[in-house]
CHARMM internal coordinates of N, CA and C (Angstrom, degrees):
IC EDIT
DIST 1 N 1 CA 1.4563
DIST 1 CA 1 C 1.5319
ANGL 1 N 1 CA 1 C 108.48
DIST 1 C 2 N 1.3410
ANGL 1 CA 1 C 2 N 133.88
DIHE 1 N 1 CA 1 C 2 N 149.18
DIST 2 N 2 CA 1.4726
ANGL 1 C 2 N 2 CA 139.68
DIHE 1 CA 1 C 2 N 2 CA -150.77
DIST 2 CA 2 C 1.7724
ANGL 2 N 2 CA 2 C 79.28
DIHE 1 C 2 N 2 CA 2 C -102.54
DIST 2 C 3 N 1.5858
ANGL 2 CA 2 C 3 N 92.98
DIHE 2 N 2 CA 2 C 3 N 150.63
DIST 3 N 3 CA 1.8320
ANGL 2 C 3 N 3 CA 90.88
DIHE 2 CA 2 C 3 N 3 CA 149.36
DIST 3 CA 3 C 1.3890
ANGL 3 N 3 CA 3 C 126.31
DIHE 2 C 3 N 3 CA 3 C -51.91
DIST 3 C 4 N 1.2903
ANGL 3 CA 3 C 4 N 134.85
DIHE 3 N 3 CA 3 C 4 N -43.54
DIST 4 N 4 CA 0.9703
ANGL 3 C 4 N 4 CA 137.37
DIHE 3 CA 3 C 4 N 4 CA -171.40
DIST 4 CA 4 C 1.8519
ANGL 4 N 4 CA 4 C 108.68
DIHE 3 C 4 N 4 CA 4 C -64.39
DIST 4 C 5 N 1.1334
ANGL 4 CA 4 C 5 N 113.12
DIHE 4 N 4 CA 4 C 5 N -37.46
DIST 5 N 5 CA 1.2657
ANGL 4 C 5 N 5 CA 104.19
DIHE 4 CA 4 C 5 N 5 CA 172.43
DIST 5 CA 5 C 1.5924
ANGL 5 N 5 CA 5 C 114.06
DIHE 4 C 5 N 5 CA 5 C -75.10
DIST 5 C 6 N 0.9548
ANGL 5 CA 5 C 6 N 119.56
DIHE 5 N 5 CA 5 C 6 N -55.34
DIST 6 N 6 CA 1.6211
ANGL 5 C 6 N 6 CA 126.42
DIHE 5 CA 5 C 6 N 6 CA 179.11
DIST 6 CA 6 C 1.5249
ANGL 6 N 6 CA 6 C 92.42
DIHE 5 C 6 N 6 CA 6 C -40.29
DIST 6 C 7 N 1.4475
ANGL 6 CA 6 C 7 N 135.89
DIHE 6 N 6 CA 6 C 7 N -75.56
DIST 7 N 7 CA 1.4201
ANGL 6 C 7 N 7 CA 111.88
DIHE 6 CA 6 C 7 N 7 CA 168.98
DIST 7 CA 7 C 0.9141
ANGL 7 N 7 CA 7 C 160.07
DIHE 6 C 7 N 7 CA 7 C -71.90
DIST 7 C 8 N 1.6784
ANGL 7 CA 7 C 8 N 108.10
DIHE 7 N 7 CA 7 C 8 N 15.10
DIST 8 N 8 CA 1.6486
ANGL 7 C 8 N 8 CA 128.81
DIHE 7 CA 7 C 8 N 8 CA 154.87
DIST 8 CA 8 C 1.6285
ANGL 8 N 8 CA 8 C 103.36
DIHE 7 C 8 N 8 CA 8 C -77.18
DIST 8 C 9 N 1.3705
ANGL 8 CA 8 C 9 N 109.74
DIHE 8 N 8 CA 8 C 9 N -34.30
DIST 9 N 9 CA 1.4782
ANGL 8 C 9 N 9 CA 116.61
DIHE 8 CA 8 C 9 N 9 CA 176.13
DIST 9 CA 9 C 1.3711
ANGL 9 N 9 CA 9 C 106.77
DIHE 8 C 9 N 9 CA 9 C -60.31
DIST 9 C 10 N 1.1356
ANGL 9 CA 9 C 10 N 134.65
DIHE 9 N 9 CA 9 C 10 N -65.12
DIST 10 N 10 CA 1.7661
ANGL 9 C 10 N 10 CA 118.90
DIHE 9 CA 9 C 10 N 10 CA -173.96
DIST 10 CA 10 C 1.1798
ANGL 10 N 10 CA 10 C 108.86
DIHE 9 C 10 N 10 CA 10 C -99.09
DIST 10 C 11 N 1.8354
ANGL 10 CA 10 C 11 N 136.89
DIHE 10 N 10 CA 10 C 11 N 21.90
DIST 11 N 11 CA 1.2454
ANGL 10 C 11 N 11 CA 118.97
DIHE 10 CA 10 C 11 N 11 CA 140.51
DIST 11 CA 11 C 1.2884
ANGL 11 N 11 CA 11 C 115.80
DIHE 10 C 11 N 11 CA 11 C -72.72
DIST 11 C 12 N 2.1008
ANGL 11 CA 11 C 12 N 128.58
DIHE 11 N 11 CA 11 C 12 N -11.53
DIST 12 N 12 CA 1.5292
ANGL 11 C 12 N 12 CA 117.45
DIHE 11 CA 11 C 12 N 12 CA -159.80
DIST 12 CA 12 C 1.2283
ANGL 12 N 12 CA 12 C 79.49
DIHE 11 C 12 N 12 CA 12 C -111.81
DIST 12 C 13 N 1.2213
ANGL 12 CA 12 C 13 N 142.89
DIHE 12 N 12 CA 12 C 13 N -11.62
DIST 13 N 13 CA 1.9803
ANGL 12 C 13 N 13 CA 135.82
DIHE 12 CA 12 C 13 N 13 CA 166.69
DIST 13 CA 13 C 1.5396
ANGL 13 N 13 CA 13 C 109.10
DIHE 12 C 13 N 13 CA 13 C -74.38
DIST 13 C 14 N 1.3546
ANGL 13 CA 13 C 14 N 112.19
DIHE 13 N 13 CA 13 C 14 N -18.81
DIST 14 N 14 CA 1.4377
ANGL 13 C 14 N 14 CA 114.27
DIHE 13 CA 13 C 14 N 14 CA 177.75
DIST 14 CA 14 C 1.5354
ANGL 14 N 14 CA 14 C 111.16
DIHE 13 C 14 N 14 CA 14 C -84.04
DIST 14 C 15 N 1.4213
ANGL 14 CA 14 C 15 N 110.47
DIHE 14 N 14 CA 14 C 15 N -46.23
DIST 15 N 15 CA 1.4623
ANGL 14 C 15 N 15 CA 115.28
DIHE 14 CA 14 C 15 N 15 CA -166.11
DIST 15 CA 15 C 1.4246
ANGL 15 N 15 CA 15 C 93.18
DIHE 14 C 15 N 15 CA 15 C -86.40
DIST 15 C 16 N 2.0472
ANGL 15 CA 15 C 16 N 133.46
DIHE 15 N 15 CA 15 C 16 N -27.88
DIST 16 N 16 CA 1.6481
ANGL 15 C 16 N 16 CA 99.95
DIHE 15 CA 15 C 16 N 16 CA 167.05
DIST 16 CA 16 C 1.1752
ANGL 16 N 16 CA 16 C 129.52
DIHE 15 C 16 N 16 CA 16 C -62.87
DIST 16 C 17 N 1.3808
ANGL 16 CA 16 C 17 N 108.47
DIHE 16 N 16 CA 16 C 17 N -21.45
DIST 17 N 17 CA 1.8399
ANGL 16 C 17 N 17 CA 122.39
DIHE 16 CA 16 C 17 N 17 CA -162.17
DIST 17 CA 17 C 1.5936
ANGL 17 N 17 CA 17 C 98.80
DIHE 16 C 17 N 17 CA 17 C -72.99
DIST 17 C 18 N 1.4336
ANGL 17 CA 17 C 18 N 111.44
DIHE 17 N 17 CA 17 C 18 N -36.39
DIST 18 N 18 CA 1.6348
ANGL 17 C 18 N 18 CA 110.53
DIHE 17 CA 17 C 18 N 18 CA 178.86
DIST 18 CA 18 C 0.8695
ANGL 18 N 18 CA 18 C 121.08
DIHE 17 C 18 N 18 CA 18 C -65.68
DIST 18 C 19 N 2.2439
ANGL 18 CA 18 C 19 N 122.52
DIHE 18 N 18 CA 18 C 19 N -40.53
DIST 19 N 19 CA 1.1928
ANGL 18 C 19 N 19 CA 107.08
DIHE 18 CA 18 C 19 N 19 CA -176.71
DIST 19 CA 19 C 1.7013
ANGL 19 N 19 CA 19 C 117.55
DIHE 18 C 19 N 19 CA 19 C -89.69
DIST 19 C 20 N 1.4954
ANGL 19 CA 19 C 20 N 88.86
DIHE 19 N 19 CA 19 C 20 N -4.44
DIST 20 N 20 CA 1.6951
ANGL 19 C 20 N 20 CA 84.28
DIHE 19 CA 19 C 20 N 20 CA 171.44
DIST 20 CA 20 C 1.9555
ANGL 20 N 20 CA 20 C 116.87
DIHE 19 C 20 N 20 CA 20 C -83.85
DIST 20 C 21 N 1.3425
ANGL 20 CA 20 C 21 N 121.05
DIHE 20 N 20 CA 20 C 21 N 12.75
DIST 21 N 21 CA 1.4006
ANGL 20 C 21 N 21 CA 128.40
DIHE 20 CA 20 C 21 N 21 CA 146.31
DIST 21 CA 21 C 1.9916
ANGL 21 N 21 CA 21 C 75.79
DIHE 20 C 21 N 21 CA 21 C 114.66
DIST 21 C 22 N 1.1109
ANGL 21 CA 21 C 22 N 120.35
DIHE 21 N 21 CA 21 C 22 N -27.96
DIST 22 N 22 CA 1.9599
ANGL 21 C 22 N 22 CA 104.44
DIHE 21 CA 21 C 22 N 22 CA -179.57
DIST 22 CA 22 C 1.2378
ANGL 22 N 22 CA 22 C 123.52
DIHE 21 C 22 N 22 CA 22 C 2.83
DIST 22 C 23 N 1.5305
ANGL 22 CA 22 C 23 N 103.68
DIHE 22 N 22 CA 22 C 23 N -51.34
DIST 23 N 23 CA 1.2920
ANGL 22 C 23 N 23 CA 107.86
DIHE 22 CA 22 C 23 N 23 CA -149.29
DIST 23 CA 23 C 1.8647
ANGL 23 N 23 CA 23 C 102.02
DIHE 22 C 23 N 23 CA 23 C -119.11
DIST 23 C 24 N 1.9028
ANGL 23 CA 23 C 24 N 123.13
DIHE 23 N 23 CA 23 C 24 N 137.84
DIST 24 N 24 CA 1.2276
ANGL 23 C 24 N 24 CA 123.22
DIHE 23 CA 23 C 24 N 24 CA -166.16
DIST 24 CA 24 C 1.6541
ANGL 24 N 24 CA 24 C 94.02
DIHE 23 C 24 N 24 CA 24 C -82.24
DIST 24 C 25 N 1.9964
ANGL 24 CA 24 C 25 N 81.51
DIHE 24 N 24 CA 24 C 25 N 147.86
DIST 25 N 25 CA 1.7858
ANGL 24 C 25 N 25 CA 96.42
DIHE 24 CA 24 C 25 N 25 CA -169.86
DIST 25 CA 25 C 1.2367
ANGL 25 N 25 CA 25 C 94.64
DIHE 24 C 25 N 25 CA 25 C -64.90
DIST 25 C 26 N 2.1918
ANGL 25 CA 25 C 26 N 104.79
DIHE 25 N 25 CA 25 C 26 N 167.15
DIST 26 N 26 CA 1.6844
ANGL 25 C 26 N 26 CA 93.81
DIHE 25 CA 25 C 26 N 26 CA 177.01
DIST 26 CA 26 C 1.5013
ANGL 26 N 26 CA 26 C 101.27
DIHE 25 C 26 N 26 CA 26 C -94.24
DIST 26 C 27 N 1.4075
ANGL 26 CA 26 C 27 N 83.76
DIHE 26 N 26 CA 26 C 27 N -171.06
DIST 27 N 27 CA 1.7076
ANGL 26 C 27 N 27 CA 110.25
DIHE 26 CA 26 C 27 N 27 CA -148.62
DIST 27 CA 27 C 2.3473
ANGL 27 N 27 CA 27 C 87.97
DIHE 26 C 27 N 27 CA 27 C -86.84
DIST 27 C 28 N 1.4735
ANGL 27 CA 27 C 28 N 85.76
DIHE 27 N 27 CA 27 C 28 N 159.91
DIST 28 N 28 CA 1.4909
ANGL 27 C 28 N 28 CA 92.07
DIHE 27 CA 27 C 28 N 28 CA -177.00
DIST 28 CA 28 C 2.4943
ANGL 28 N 28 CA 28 C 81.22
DIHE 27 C 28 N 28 CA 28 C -81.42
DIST 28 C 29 N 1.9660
ANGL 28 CA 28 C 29 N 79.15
DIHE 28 N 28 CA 28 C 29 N 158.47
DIST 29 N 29 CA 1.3712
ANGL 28 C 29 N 29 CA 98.05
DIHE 28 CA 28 C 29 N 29 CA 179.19
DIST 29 CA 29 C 1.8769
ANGL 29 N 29 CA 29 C 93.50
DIHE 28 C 29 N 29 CA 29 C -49.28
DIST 29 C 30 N 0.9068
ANGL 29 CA 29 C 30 N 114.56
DIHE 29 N 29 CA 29 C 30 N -60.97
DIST 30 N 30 CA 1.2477
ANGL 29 C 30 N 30 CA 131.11
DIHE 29 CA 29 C 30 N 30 CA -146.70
DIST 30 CA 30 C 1.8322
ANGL 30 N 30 CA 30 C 97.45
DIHE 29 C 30 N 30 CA 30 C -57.28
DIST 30 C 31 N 1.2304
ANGL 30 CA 30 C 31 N 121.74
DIHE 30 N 30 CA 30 C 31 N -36.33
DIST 31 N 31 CA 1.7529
ANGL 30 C 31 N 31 CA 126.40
DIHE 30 CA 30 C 31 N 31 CA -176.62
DIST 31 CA 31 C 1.7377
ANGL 31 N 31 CA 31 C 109.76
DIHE 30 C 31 N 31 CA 31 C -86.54
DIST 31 C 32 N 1.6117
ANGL 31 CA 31 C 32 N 96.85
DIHE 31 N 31 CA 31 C 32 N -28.04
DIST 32 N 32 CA 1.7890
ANGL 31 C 32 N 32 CA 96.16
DIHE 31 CA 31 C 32 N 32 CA -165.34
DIST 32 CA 32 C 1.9271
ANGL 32 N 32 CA 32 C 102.79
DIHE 31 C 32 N 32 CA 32 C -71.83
DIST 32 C 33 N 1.1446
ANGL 32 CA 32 C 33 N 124.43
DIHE 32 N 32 CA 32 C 33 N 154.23
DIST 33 N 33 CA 1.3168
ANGL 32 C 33 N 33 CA 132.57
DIHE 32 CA 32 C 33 N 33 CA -179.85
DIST 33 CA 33 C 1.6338
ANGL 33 N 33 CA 33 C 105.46
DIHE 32 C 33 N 33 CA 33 C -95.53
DIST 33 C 34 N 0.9558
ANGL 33 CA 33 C 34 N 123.26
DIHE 33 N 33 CA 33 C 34 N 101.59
DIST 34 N 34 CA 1.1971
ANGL 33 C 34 N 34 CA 127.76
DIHE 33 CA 33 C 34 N 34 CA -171.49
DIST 34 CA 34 C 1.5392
ANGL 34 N 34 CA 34 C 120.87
DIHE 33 C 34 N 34 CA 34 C -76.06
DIST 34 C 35 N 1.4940
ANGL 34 CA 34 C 35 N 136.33
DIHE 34 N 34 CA 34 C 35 N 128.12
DIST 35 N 35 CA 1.2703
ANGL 34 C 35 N 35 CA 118.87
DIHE 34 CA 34 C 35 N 35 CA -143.79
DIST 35 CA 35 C 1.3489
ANGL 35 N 35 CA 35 C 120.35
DIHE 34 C 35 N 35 CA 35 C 93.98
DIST 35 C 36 N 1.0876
ANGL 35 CA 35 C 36 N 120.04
DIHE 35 N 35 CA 35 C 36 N -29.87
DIST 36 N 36 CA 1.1855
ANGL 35 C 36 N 36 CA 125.85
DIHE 35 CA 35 C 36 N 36 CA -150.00
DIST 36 CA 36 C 1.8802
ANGL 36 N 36 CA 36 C 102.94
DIHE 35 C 36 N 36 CA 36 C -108.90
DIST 36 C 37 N 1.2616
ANGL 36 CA 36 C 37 N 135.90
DIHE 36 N 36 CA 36 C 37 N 118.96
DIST 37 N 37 CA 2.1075
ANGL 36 C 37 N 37 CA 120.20
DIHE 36 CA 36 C 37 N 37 CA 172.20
DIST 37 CA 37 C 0.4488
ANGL 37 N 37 CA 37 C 84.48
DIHE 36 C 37 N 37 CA 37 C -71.62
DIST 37 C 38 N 1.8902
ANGL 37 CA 37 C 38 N 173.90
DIHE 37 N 37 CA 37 C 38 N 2.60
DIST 38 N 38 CA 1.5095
ANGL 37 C 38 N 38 CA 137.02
DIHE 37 CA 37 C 38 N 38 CA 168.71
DIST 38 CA 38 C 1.7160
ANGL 38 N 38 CA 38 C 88.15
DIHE 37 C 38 N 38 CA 38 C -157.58
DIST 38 C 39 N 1.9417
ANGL 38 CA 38 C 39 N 76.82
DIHE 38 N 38 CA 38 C 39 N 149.68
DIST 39 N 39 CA 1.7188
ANGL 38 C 39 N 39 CA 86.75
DIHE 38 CA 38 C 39 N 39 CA -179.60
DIST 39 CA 39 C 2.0013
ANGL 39 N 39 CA 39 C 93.51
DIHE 38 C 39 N 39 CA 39 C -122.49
DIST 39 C 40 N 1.2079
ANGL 39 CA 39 C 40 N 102.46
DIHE 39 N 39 CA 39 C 40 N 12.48
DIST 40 N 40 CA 1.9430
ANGL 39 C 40 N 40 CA 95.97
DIHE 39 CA 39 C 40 N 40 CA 172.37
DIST 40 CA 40 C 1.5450
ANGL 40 N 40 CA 40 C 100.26
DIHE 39 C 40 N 40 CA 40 C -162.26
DIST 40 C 41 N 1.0700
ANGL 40 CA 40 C 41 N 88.70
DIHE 40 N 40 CA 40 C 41 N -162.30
DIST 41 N 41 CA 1.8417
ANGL 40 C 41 N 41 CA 105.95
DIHE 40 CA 40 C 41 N 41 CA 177.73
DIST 41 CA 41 C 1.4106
ANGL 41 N 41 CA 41 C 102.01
DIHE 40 C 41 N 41 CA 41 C -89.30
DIST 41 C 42 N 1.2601
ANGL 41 CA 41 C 42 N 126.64
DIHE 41 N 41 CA 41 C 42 N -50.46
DIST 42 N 42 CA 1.3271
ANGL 41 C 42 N 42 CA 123.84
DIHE 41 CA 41 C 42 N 42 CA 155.41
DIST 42 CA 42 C 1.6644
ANGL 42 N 42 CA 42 C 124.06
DIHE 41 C 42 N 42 CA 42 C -18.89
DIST 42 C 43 N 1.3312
ANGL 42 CA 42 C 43 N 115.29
DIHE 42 N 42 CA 42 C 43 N -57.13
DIST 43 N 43 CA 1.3268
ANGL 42 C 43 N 43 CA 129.21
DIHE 42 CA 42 C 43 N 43 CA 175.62
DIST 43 CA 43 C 1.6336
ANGL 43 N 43 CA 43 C 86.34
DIHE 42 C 43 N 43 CA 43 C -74.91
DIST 43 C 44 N 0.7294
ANGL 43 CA 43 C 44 N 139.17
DIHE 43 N 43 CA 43 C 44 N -105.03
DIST 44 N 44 CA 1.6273
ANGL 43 C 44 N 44 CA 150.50
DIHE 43 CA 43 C 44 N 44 CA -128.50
DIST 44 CA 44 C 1.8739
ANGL 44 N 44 CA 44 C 94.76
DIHE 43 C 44 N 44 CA 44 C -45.30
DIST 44 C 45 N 1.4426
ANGL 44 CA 44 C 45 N 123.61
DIHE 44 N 44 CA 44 C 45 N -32.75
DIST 45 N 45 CA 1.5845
ANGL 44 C 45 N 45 CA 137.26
DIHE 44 CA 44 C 45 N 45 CA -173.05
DIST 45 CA 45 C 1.6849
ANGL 45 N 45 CA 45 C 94.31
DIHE 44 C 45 N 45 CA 45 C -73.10
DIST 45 C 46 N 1.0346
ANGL 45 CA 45 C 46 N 138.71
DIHE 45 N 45 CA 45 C 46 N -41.47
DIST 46 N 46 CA 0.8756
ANGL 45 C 46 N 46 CA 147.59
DIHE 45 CA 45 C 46 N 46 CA 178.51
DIST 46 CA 46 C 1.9222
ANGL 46 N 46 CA 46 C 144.01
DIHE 45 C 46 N 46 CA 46 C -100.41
DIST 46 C 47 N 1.0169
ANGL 46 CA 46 C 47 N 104.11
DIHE 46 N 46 CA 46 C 47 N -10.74
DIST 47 N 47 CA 1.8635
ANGL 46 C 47 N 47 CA 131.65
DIHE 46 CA 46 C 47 N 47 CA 112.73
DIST 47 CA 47 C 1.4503
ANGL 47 N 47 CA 47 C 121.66
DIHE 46 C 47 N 47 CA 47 C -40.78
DIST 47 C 48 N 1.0113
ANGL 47 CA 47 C 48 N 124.92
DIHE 47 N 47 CA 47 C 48 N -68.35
DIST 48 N 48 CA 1.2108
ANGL 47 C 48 N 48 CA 141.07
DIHE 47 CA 47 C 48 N 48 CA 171.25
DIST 48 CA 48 C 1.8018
ANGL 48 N 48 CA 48 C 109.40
DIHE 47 C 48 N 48 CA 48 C -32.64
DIST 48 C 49 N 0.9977
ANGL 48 CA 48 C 49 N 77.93
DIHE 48 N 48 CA 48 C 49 N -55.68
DIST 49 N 49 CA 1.7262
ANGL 48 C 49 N 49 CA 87.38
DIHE 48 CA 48 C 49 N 49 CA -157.71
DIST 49 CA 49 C 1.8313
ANGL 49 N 49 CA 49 C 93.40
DIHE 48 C 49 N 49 CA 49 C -74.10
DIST 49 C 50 N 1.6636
ANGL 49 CA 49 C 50 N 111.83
DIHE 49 N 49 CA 49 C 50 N -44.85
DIST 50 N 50 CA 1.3389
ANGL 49 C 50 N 50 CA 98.51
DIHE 49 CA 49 C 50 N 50 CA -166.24
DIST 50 CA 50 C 1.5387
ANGL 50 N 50 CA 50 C 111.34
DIHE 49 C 50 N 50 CA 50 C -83.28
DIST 50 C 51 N 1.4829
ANGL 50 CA 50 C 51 N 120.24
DIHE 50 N 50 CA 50 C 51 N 1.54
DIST 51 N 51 CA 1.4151
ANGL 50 C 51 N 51 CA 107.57
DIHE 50 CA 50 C 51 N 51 CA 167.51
DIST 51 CA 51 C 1.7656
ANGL 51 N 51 CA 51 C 116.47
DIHE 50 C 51 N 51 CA 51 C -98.75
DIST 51 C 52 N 2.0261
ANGL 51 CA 51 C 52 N 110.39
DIHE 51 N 51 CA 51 C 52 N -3.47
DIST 52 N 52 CA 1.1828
ANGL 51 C 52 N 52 CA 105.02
DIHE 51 CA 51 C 52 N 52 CA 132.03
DIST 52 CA 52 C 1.3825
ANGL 52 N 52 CA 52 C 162.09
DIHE 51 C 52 N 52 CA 52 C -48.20
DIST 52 C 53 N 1.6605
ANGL 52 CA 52 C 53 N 107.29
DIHE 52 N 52 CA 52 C 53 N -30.07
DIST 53 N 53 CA 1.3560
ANGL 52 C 53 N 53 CA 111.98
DIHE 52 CA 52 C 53 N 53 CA 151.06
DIST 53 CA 53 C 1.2794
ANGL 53 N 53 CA 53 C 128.67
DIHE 52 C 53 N 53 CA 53 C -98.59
DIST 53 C 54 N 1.3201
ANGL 53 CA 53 C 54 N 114.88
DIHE 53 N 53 CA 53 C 54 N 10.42
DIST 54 N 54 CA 1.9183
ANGL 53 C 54 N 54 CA 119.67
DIHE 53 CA 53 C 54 N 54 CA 154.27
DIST 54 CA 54 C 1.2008
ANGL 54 N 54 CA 54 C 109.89
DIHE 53 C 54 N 54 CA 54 C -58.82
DIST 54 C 55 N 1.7325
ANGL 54 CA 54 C 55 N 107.46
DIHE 54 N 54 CA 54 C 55 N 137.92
DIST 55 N 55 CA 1.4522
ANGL 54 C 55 N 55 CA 101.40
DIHE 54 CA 54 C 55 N 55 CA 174.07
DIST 55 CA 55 C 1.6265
ANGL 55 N 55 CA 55 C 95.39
DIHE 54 C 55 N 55 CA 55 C -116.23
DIST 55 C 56 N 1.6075
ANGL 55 CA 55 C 56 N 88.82
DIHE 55 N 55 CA 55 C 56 N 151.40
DIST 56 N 56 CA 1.5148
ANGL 55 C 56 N 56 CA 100.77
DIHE 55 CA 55 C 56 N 56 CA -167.83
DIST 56 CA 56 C 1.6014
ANGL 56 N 56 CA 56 C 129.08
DIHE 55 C 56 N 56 CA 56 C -74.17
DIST 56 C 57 N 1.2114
ANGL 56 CA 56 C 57 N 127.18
DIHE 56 N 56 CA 56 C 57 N -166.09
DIST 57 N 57 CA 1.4058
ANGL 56 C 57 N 57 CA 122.09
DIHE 56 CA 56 C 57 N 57 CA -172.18
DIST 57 CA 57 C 1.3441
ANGL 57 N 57 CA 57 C 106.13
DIHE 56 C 57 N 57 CA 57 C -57.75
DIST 57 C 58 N 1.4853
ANGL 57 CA 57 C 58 N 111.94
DIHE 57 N 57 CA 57 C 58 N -56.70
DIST 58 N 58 CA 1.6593
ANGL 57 C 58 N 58 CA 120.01
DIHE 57 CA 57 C 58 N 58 CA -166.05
DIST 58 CA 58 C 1.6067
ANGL 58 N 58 CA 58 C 92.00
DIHE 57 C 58 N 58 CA 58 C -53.12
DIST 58 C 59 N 1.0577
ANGL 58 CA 58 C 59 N 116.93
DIHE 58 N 58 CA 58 C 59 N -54.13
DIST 59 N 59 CA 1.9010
ANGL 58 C 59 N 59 CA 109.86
DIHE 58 CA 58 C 59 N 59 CA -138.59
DIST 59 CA 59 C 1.9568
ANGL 59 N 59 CA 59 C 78.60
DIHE 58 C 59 N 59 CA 59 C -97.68
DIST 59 C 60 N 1.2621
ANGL 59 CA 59 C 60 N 136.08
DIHE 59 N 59 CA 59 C 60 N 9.14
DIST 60 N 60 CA 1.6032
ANGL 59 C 60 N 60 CA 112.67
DIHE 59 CA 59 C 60 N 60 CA 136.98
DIST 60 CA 60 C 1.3865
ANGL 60 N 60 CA 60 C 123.55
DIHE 59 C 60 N 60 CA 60 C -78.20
DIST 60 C 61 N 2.0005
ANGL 60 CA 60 C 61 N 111.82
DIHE 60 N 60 CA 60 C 61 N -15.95
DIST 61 N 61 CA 1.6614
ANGL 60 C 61 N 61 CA 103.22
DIHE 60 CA 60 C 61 N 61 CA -167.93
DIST 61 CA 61 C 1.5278
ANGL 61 N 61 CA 61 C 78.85
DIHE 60 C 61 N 61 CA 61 C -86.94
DIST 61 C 62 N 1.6784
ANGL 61 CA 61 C 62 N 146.09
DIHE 61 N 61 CA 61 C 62 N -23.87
DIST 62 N 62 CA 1.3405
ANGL 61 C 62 N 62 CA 111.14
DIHE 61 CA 61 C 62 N 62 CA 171.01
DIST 62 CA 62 C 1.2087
ANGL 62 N 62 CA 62 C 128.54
DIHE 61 C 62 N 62 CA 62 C -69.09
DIST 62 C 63 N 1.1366
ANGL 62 CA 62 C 63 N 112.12
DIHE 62 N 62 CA 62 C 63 N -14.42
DIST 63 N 63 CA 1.7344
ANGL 62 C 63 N 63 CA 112.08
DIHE 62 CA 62 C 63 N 63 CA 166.99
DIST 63 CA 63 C 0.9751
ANGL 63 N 63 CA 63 C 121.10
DIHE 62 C 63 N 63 CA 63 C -70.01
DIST 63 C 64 N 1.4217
ANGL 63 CA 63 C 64 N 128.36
DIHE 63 N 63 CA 63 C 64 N -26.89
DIST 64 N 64 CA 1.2751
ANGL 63 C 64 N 64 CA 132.86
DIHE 63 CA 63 C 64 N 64 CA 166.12
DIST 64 CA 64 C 1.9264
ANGL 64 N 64 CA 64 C 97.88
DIHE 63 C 64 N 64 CA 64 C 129.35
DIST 64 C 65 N 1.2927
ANGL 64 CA 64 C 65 N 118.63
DIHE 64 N 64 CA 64 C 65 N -18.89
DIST 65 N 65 CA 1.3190
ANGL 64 C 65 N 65 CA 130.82
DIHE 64 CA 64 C 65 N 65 CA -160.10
DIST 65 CA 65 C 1.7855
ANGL 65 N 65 CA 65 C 106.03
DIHE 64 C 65 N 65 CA 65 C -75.93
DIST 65 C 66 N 1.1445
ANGL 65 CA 65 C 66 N 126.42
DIHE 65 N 65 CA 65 C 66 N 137.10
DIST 66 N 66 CA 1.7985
ANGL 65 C 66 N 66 CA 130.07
DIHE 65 CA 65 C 66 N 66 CA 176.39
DIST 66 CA 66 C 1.6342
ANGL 66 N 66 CA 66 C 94.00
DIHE 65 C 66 N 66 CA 66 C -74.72
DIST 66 C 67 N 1.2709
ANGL 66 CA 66 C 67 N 90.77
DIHE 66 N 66 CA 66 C 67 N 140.04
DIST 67 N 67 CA 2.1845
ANGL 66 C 67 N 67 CA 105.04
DIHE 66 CA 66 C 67 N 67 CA 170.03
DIST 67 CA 67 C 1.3186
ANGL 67 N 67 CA 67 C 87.41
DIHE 66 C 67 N 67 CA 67 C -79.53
DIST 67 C 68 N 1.4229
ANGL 67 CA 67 C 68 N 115.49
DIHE 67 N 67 CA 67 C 68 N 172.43
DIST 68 N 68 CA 1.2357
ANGL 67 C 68 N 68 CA 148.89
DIHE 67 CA 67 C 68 N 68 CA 166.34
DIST 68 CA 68 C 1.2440
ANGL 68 N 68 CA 68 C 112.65
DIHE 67 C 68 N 68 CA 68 C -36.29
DIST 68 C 69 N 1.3436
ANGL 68 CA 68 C 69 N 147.58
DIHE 68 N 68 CA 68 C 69 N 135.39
DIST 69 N 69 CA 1.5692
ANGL 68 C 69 N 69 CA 118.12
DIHE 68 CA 68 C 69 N 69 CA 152.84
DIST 69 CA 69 C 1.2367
ANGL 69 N 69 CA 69 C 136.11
DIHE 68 C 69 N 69 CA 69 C -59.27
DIST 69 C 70 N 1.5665
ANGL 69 CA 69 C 70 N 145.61
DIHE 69 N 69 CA 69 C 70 N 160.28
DIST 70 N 70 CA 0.8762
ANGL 69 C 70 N 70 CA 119.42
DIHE 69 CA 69 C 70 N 70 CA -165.48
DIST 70 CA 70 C 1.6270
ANGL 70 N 70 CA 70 C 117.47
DIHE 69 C 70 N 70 CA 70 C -67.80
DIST 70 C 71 N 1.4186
ANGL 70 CA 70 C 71 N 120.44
DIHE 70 N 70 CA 70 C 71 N 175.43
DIST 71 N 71 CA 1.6198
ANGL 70 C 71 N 71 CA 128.25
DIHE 70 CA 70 C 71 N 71 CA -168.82
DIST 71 CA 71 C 1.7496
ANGL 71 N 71 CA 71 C 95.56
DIHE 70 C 71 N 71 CA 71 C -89.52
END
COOR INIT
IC SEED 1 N 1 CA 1 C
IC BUILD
């Protein structure tokens, strides 16, 4: 499977999981902590999970795909 499909593949697992309610609505401006990737446990459970199905630097140079540059 090409990169490009593998990430058409979990952008349309992302956008069913949303409209099937998966995922908690966001927070009004006024509650979210700004600065902050998570403003609960809610957020932090769910972080979790989506930097579980990231695949990492190595297994993008086997896809053929460049990592990030460094930060």
């Amino acid at each position: 499977m090409k990169p490009e499909d593998k990430q058409e593949q979990y952008v349309s697992g992302q956008i069913k999981d949303a409209a099937s309610g998966e995922f908690p609505d966001h927070k009004e401006i006024s509650e979210a902590e700004n600065g902050s990737m998570v403003n609960d446990m809610e957020d932090l459970i769910q972080l979790g999970e989506d930097m579980e199905q990231m695949a990492t630097g190595s297994e993008d140079l086997q896809d053929g795909l460049k990592p990030d540059p460094q930060q």
